[in-house]
N, C-alpha and C positions, 0 to 999 in steps of 0.2 A: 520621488517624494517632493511634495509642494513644498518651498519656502517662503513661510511669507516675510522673513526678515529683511530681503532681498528690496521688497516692494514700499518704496517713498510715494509713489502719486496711485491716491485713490479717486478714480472717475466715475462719476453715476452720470447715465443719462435718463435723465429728467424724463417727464412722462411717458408715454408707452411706449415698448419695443413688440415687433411680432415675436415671442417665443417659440414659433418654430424656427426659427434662424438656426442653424446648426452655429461651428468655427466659421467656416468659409464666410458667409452671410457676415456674420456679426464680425468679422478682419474688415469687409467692406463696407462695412456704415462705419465702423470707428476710423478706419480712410479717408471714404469718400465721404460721408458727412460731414464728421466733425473734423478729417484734416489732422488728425494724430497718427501717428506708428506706435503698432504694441512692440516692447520691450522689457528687460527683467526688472523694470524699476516700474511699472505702471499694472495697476492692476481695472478691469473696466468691469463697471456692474449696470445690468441690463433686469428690466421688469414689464411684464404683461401687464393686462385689463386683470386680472387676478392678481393683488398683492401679495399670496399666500407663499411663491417659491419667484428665486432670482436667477440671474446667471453671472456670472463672474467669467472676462476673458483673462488670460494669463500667454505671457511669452515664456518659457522657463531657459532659452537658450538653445535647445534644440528644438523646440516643438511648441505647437499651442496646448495650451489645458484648456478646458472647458470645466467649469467646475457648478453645480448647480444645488440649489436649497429650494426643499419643500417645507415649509411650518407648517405644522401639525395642526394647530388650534387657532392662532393670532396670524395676523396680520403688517408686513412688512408697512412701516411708515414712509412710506414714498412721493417727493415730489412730484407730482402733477403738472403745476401751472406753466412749465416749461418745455422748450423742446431744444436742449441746450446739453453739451455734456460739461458737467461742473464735479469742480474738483475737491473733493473734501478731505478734512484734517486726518487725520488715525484718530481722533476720539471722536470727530464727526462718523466717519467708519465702525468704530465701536460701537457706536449708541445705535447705528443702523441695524448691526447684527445682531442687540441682543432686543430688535421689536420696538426702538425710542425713534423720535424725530430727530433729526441731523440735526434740528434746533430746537435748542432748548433755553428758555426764559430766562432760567436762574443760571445758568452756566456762565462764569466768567467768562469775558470777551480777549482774547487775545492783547498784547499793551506792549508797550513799549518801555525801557528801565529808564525807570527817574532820574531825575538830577541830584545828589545830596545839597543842599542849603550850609 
């Protein structure tokens, strides 16, 4: 059974990935590209020239998951203008899964606790 309680660093890489990558493939671009190791705390998301389905890699401790989404009707919002793997928040993640931009306008920004006066 997947955990995802487990999983602190969510990784999307940025513009397109080949979708036929099986595991093996896709261990070696999050390697050799971008210079990370999967582990139970990192989860990696991967997307084709079609925004309609993703790929998620997972370490789960003993083994790799490979875990995969097809949408039915919509379209994953997906960073394009990069080729970079970036790390987003769990409600950047969030908004990903349920079809929103990783950015959004109106979303408070993250901040720091004031001083009282």
């Amino acid at each position: 059974m997947f955990d995802y309680s487990r999983v602190r660093n969510y990784y999307i890489a940025c513009g397109y990935t080949d979708m036929r990558k099986q595991i093996d493939g896709l261990v070696a671009l999050v390697e050799l590209q971008y210079g990370k190791k999967a582990d139970e705390t990192s989860l990696f998301l991967f997307c084709g020239v079609r925004s309609d389905r993703i790929k998620a890699l997972y370490w789960d401790g003993t083994g790799y998951v490979l875990l995969y989404k097809r949408l039915s009707e919509k379209l994953f919002q997906w960073p394009r203008n990069e080729q970079e793997l970036k790390l987003l928040t769990k409600q950047e993640f969030r908004w990903l899964m349920e079809g929103l931009s990783i950015v959004q306008k109106k979303a408070f920004e993250p901040g720091n606790p004031g001083t009282v006066c």
